[in-house]
N, C-alpha and C positions, 0 to 999 in steps of 0.2 A: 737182295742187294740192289738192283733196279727198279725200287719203288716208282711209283710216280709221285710228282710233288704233291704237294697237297692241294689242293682248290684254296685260292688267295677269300674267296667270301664278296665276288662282286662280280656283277654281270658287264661289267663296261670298264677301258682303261682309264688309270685316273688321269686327269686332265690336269699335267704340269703347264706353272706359268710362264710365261716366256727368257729367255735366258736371254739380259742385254750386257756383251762386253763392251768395253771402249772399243771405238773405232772397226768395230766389227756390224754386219747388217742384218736385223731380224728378220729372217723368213719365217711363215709357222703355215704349217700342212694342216687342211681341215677337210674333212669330210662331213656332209649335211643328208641325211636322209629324207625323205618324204613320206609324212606319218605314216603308216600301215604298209610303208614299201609300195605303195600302188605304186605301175607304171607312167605315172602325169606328165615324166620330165620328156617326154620323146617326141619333140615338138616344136616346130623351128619358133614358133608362136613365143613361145615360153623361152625358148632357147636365147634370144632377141631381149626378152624384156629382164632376164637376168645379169646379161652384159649391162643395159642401161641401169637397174637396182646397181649394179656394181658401180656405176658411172659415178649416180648420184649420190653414194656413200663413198665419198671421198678423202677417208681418212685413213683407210687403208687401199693399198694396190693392187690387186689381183694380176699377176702373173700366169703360169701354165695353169689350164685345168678343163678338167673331163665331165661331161654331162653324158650319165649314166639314164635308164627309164628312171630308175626309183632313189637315186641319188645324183651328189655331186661330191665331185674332190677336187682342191685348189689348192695355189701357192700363195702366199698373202704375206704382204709387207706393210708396215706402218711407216704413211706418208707424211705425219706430224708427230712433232714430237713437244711433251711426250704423249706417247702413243695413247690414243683410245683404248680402253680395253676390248680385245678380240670378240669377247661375249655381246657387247656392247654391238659395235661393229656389224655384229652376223643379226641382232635383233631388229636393227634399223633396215637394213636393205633385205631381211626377210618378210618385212614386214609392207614393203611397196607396194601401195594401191593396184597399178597396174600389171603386178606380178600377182598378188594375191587376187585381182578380179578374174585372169587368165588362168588360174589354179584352181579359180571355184568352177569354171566352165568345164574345166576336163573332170574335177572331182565329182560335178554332180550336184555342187552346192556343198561340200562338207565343209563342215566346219574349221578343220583347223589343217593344213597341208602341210606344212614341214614339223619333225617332230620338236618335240621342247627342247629350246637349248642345252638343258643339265645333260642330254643323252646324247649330243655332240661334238662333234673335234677329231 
């Protein structure tokens, strides 16, 4: 009588798109991991040059948010309209020279430091 549900067939939640009503204001919650979960993020270094990635991608706002060792979680709002898409958005300021040169110093030189966007949000 108290089965469990069954396993939905995906490792990761799906990733709905933003809901804009009239006169109301999109926040959208995201979470970013760093590939293999290494500890990289614990580091004022790093800490520093992601507020500025945030600065310089100016299309959306960053609000609240927590810098974990091996992740992050934010609030983000779109500052133009119409809005960048979110995906978009996280691939630019991911992708900041001198975030990603301070990511390779603590990775070791790896290759790639935050995971792929498809596995994000």
């Amino acid at each position: 009588m108290n089965e469990p549900l069954p396993e939905p067939g995906r490792k990761q939640l799906p990733h709905l798109p933003s809901l804009e009503l009239p006169n109301q204001t999109v926040i959208q919650y995201v979470s970013c991991n760093v590939d293999g979960r290494r500890p990289l993020l614990a580091n004022l270094e790093i800490h520093q040059l992601l507020i500025e990635a945030w600065r310089k991608a100016d299309h959306w706002l960053v609000g609240r948010y927590v810098v974990m060792p091996d992740h992050v979680h934010l609030f983000c709002a779109p500052v133009k309209f119409p809005a960048t898409p979110l995906k978009r958005w996280m691939e630019f300021w991911r992708a900041d020279n001198a975030l990603l040169a301070a990511c390779r110093r603590q990775a070791h030189l790896a290759k790639r430091f935050f995971r792929p966007a498809a596995s994000q949000r």
